[in-house]
Biopython code that builds the backbone (N, CA, C, O; Angstrom):
import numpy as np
from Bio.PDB.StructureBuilder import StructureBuilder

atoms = [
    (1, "UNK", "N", (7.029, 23.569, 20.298)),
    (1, "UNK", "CA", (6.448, 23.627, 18.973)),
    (1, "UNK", "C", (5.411, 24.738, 18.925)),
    (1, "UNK", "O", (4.709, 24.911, 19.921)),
    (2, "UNK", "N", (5.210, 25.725, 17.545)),
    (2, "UNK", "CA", (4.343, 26.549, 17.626)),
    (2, "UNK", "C", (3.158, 25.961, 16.580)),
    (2, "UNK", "O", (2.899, 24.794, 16.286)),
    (3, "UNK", "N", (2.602, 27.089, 16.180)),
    (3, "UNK", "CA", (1.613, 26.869, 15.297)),
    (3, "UNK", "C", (1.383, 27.815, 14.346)),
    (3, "UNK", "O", (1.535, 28.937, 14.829)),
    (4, "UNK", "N", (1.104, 27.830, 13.286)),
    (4, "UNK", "CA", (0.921, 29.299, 12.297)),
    (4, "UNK", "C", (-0.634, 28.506, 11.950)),
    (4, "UNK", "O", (-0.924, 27.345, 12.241)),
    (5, "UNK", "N", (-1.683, 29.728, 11.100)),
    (5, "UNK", "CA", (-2.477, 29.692, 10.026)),
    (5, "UNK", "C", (-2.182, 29.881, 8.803)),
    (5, "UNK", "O", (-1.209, 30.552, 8.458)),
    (6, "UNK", "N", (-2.974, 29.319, 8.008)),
    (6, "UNK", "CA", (-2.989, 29.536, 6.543)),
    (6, "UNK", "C", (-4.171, 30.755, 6.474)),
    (6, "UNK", "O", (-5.331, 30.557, 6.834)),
    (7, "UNK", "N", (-3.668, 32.060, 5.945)),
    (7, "UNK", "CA", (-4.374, 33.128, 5.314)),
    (7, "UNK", "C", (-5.479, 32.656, 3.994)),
    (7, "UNK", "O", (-5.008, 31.778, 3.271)),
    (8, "UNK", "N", (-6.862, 33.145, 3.626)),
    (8, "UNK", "CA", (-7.594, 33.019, 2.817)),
    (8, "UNK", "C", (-6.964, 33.325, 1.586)),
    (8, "UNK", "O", (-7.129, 32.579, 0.620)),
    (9, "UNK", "N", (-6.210, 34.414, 1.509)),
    (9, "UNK", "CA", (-5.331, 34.036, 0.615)),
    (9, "UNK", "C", (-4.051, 33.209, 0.363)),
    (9, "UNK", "O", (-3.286, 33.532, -0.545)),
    (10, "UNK", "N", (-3.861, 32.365, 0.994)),
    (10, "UNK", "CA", (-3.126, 31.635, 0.977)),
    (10, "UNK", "C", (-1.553, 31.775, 1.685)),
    (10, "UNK", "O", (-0.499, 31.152, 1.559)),
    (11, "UNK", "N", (-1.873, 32.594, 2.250)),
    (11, "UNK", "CA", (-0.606, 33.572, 2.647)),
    (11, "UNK", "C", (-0.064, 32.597, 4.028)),
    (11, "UNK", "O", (-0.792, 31.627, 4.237)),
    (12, "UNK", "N", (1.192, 32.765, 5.034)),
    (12, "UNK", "CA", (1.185, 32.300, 5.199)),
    (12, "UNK", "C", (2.617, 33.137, 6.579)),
    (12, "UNK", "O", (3.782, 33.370, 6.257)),
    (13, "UNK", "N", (2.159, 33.344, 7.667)),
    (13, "UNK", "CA", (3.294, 34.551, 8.523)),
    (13, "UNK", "C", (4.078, 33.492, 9.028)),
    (13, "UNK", "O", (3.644, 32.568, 9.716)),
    (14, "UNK", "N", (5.554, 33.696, 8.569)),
    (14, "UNK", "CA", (6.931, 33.052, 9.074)),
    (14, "UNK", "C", (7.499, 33.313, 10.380)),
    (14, "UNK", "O", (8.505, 34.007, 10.234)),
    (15, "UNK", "N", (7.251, 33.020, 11.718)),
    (15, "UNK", "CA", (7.606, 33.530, 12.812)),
    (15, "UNK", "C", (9.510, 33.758, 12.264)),
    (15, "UNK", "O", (10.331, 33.242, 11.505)),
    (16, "UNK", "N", (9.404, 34.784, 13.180)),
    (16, "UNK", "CA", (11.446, 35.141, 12.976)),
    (16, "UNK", "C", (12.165, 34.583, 13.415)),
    (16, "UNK", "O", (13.334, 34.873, 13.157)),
    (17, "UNK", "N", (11.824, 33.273, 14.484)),
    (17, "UNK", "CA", (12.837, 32.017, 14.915)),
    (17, "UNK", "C", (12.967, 31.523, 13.268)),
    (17, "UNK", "O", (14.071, 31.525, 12.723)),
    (18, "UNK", "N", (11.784, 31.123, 12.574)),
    (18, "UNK", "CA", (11.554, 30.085, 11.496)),
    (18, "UNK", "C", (12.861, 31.133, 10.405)),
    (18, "UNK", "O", (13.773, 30.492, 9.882)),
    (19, "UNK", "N", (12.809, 32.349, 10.230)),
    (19, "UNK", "CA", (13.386, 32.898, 9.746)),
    (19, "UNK", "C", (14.876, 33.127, 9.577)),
    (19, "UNK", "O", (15.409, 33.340, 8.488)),
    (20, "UNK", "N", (15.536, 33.062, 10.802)),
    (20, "UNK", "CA", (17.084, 32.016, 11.501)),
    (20, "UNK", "C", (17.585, 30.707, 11.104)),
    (20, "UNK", "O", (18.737, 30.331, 10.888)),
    (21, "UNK", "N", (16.585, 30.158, 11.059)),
    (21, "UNK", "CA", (16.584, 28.840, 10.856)),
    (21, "UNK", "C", (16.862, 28.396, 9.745)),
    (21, "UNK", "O", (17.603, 27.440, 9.515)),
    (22, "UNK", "N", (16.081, 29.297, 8.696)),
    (22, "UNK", "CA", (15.870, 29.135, 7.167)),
    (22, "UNK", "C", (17.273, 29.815, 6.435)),
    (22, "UNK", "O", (17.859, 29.595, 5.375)),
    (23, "UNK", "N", (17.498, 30.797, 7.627)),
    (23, "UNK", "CA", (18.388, 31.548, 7.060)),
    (23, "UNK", "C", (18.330, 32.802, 5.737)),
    (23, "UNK", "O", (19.251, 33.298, 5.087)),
    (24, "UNK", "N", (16.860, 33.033, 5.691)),
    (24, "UNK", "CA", (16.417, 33.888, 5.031)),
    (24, "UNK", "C", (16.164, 35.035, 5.444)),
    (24, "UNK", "O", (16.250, 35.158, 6.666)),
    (25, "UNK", "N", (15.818, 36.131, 4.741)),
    (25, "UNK", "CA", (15.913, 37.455, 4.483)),
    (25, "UNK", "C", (14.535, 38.618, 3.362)),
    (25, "UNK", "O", (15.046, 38.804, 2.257)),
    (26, "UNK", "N", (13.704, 39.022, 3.415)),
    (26, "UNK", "CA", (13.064, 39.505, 2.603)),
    (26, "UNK", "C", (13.749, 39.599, 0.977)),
    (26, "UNK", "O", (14.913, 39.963, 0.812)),
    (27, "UNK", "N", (12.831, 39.209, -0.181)),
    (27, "UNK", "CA", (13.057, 38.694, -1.118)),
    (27, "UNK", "C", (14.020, 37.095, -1.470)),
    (27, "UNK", "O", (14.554, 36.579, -2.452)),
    (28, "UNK", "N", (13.869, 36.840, -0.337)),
    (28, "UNK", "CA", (14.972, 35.151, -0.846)),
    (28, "UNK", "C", (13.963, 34.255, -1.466)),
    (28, "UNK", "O", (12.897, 34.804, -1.747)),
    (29, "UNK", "N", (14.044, 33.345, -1.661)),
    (29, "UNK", "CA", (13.648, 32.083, -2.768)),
    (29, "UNK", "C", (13.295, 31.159, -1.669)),
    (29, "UNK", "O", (14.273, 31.056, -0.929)),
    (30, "UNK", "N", (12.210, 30.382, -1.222)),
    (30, "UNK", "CA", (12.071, 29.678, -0.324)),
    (30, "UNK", "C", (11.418, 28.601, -1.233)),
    (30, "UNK", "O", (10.686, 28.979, -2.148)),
    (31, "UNK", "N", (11.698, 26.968, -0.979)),
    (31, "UNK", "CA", (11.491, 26.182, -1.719)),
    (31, "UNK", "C", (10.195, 25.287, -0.827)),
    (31, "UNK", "O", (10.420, 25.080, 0.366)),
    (32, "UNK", "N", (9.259, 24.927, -1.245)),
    (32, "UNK", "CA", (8.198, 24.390, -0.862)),
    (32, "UNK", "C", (7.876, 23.210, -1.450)),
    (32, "UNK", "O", (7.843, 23.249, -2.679)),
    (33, "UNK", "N", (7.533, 21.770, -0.730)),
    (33, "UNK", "CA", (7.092, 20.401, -1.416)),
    (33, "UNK", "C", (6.530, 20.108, -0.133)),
    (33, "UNK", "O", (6.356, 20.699, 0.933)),
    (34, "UNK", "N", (6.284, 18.845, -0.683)),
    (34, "UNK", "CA", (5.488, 18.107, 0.343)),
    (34, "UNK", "C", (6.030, 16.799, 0.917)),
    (34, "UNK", "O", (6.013, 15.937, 0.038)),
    (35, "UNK", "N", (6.451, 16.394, 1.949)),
    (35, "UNK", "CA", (7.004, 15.101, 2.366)),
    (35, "UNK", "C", (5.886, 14.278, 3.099)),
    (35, "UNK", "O", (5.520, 14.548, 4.243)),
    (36, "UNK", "N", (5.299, 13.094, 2.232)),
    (36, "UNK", "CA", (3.723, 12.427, 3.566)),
    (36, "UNK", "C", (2.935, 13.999, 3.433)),
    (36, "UNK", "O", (2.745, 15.017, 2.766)),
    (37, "UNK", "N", (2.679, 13.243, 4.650)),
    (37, "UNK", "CA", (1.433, 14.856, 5.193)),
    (37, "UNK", "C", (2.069, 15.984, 5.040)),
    (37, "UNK", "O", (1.491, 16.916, 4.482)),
    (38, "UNK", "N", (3.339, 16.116, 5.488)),
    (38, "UNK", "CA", (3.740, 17.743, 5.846)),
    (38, "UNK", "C", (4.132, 18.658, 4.778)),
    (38, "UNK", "O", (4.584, 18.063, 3.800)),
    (39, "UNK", "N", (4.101, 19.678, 4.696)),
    (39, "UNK", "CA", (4.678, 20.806, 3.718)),
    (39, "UNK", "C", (5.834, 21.279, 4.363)),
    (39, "UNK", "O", (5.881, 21.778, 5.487)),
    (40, "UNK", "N", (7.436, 20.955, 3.017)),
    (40, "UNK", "CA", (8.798, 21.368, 3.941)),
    (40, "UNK", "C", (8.772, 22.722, 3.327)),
    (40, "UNK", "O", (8.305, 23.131, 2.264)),
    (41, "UNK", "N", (9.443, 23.330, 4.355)),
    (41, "UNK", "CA", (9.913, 24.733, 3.766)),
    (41, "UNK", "C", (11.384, 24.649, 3.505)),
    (41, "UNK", "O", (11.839, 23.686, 4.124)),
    (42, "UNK", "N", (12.073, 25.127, 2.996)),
    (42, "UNK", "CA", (13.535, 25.433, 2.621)),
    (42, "UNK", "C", (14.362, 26.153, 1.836)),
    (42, "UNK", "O", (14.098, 26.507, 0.687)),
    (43, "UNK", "N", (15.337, 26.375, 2.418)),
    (43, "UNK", "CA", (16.024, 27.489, 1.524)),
    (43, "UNK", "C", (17.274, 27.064, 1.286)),
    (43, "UNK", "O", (17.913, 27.590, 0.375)),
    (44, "UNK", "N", (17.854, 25.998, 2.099)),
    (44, "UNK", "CA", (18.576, 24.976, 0.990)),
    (44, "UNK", "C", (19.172, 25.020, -0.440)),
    (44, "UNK", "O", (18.272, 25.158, -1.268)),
    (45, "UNK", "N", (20.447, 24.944, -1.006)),
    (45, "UNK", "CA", (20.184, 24.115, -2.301)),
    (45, "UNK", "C", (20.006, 23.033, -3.052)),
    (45, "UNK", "O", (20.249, 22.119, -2.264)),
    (46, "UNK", "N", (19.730, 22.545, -4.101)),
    (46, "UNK", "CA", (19.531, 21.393, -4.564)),
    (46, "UNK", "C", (17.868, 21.011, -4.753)),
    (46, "UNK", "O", (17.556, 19.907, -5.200)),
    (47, "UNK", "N", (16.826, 22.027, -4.371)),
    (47, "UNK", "CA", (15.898, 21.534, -4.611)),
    (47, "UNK", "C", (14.869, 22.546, -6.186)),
    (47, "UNK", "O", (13.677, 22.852, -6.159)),
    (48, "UNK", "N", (15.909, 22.830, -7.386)),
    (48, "UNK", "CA", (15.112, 23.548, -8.569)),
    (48, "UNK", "C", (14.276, 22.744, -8.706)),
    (48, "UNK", "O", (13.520, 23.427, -9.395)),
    (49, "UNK", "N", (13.630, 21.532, -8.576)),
    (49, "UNK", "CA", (12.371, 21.369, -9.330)),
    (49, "UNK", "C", (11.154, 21.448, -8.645)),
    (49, "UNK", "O", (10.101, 21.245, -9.248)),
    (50, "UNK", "N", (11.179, 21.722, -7.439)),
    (50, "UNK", "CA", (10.449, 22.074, -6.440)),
    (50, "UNK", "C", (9.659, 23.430, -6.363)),
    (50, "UNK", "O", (10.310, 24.452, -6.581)),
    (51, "UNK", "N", (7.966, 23.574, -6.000)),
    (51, "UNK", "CA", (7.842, 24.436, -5.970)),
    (51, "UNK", "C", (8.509, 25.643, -5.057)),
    (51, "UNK", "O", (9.136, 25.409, -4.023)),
    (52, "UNK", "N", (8.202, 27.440, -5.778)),
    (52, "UNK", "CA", (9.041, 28.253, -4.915)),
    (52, "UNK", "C", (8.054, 29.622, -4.305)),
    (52, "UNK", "O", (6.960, 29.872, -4.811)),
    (53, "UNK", "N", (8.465, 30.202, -3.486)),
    (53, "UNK", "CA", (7.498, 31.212, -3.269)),
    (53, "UNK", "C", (9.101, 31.953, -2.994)),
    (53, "UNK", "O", (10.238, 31.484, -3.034)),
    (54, "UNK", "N", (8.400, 33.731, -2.617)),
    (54, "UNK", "CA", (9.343, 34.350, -2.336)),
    (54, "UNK", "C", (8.932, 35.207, -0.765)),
    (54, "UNK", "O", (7.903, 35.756, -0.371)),
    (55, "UNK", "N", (10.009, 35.036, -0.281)),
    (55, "UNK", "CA", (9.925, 35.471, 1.840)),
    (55, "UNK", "C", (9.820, 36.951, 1.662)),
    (55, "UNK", "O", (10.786, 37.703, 1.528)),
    (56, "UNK", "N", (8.286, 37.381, 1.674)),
    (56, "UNK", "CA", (8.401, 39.031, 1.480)),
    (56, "UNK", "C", (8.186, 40.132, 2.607)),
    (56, "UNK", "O", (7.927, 39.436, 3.589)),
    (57, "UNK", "N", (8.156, 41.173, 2.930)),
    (57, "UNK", "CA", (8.766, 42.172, 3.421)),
    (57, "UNK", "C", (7.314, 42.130, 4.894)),
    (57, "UNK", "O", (7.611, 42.598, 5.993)),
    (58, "UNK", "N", (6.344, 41.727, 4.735)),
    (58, "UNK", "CA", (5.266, 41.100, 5.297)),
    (58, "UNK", "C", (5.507, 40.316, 6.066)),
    (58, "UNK", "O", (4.621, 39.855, 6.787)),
    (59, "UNK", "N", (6.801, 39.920, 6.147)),
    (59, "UNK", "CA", (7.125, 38.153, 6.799)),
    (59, "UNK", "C", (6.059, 37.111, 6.352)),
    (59, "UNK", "O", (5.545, 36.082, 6.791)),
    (60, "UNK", "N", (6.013, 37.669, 5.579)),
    (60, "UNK", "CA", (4.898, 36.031, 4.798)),
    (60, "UNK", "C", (5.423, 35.261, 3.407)),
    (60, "UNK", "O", (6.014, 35.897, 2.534)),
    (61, "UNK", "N", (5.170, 33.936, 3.295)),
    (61, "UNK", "CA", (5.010, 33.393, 2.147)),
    (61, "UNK", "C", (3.874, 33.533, 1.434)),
    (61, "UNK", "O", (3.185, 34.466, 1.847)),
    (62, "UNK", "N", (3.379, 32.885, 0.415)),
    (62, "UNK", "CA", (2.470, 32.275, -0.607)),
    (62, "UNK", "C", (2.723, 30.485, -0.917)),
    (62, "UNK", "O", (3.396, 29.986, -1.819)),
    (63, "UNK", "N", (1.871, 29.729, 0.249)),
    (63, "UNK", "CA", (1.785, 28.496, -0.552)),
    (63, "UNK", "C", (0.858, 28.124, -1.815)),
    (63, "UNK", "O", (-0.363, 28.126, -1.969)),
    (64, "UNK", "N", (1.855, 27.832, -2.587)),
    (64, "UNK", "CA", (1.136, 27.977, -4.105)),
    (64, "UNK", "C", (-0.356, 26.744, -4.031)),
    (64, "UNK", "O", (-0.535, 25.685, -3.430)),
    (65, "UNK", "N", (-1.007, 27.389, -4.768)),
    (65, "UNK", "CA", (-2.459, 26.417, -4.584)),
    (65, "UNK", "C", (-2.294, 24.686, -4.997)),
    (65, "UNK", "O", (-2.922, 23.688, -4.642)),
    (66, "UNK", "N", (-1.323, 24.869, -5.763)),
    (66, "UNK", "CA", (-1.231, 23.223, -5.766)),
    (66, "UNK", "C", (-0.820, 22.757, -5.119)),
    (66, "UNK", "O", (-1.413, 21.678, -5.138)),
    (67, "UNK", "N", (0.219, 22.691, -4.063)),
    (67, "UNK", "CA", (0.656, 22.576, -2.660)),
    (67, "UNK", "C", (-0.827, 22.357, -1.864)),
    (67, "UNK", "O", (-1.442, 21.291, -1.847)),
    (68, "UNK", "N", (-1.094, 23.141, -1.456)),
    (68, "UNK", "CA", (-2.633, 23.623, -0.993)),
    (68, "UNK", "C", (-4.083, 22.260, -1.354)),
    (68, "UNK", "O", (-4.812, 21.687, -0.544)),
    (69, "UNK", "N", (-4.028, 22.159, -2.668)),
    (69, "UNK", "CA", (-4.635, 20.886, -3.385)),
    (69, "UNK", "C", (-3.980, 19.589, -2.771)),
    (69, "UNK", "O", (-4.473, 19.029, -1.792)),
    (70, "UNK", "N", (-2.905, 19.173, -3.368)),
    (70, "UNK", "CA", (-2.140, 18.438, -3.167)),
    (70, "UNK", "C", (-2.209, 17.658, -1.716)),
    (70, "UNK", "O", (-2.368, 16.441, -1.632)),
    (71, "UNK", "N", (-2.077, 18.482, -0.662)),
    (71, "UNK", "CA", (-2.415, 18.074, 0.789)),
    (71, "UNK", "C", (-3.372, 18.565, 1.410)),
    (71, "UNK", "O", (-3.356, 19.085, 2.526)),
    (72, "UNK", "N", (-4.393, 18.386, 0.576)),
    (72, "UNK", "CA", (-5.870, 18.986, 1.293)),
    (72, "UNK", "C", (-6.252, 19.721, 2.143)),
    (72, "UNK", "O", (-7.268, 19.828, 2.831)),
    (73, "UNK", "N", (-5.118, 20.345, 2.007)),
    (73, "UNK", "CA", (-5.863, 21.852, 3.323)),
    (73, "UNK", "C", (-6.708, 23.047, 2.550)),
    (73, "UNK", "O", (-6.784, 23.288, 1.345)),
    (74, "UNK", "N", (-7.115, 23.489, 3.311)),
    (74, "UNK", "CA", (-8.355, 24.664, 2.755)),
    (74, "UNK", "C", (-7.616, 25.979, 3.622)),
    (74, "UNK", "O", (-6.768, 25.934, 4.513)),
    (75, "UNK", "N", (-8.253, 27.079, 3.025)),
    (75, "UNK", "CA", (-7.792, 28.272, 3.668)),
    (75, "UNK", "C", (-7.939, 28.328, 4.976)),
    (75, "UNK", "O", (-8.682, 27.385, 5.250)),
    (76, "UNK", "N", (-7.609, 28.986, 6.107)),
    (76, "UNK", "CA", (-7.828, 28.963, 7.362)),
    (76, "UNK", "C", (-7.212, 27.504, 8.265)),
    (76, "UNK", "O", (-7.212, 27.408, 9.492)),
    (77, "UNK", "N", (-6.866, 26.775, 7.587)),
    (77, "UNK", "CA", (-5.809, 26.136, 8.222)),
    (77, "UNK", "C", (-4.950, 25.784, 8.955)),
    (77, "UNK", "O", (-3.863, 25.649, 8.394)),
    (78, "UNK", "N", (-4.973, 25.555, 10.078)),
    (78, "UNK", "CA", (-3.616, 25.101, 10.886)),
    (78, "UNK", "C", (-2.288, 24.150, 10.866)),
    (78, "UNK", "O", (-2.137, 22.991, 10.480)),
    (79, "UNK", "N", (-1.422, 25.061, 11.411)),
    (79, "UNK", "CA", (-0.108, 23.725, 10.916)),
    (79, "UNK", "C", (0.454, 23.832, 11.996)),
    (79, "UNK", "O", (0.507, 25.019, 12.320)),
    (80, "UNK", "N", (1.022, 22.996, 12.910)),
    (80, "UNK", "CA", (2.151, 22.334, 13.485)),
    (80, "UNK", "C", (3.759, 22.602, 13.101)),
    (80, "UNK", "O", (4.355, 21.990, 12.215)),
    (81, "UNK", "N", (4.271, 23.529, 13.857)),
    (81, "UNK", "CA", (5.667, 23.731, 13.199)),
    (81, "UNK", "C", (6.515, 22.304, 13.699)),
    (81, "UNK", "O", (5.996, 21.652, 14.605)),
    (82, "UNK", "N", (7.859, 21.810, 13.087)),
    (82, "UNK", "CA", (8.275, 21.263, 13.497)),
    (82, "UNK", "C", (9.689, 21.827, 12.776)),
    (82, "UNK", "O", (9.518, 22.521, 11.774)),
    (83, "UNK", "N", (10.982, 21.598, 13.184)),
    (83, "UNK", "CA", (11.885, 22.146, 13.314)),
    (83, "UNK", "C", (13.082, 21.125, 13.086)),
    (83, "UNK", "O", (13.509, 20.549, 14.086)),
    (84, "UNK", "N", (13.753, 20.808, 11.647)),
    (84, "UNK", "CA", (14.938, 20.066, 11.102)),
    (84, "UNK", "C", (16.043, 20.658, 10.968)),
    (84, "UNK", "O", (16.464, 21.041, 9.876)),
    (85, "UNK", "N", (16.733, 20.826, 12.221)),
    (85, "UNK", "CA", (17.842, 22.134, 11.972)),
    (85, "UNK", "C", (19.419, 22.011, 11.398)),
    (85, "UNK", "O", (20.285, 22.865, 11.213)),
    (86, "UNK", "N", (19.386, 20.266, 11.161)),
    (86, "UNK", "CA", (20.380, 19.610, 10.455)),
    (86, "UNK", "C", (20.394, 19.844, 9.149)),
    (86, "UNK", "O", (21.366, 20.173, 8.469)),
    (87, "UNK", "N", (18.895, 19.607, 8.684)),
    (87, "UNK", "CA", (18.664, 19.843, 7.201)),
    (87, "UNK", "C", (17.886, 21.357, 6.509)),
    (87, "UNK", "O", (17.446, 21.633, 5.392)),
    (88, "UNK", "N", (17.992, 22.103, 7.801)),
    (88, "UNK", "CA", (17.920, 23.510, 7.206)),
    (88, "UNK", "C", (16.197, 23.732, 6.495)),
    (88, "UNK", "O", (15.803, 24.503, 5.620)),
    (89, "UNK", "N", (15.406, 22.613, 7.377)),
    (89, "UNK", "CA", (13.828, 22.913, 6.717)),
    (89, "UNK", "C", (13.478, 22.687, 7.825)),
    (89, "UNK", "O", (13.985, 22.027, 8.733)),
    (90, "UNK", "N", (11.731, 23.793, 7.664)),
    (90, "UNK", "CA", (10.908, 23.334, 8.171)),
    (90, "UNK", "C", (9.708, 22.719, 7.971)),
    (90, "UNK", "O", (9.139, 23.001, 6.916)),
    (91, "UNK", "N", (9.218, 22.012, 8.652)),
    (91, "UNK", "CA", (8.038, 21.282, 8.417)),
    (91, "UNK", "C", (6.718, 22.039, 9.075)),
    (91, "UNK", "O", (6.724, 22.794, 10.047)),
    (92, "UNK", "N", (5.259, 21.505, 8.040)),
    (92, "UNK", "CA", (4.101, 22.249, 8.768)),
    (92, "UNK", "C", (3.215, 21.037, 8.612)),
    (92, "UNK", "O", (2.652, 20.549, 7.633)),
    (93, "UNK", "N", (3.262, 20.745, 9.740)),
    (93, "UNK", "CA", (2.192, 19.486, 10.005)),
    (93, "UNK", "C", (0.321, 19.886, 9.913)),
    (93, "UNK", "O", (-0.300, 20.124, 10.948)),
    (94, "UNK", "N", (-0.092, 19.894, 9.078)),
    (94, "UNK", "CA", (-2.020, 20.524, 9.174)),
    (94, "UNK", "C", (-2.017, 19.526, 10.725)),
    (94, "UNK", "O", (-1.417, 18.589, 11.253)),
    (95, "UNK", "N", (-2.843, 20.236, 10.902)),
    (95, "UNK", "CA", (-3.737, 20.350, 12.414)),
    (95, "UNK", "C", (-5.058, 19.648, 12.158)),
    (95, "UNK", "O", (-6.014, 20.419, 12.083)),
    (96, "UNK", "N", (-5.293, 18.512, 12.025)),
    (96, "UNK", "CA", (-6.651, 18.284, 11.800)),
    (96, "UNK", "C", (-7.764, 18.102, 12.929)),
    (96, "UNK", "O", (-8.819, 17.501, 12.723)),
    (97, "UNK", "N", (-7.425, 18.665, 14.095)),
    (97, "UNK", "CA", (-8.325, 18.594, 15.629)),
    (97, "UNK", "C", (-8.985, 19.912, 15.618)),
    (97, "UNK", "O", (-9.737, 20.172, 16.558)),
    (98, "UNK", "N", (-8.680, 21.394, 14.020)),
    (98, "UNK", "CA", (-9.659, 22.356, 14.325)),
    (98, "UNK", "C", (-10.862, 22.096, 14.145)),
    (98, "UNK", "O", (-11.721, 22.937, 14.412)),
]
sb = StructureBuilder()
sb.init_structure("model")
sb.init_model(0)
sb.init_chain("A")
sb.init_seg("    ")
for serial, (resi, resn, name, xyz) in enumerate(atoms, 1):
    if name == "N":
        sb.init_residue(resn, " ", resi, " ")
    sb.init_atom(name, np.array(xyz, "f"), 0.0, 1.0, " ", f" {name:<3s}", serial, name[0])
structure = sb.get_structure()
């Protein structure tokens, strides 16, 4: 298991395993919610009502601030990758031991 930060801006660097996984590509549609604690990532279909960010050329997302609200993390943030490779998401567990 790795670990990413959450950028002050909210930003958010996709290691390039996570990127395989997702099956994404600079400019794709990556779908973002929240399951419990964790924030899923996915690129999946079936999830339009879900928030979306877009996988840009940076290798970064944007978790949208209500996401952000929603599961009480603050900028500078840690997450816990965890890895659903049946269902084509990933999960980011916050780190609450920083």
């Amino acid at each position: 298991m790795s670990k990413v930060k959450l950028r002050k801006n909210g930003q958010l660097y996709i290691p390039k395993t996570l990127t395989k996984i997702l099956n994404i590509e600079v400019g794709d549609i990556i779908n973002i919610f929240i399951d419990g604690k964790k924030i899923v990532l996915t690129s999946k279909a079936g999830f339009e009502k879900e928030n979306k960010c877009t996988y840009n050329r940076n290798g970064t997302i944007h978790i949208p601030v209500e996401i952000r609200q929603l599961s009480n993390i603050d900028t500078d943030a840690s997450f816990t990758i965890t890895i659903d490779e049946k269902e084509k998401r990933v999960c980011l567990i916050p780190d609450l031991t920083d």
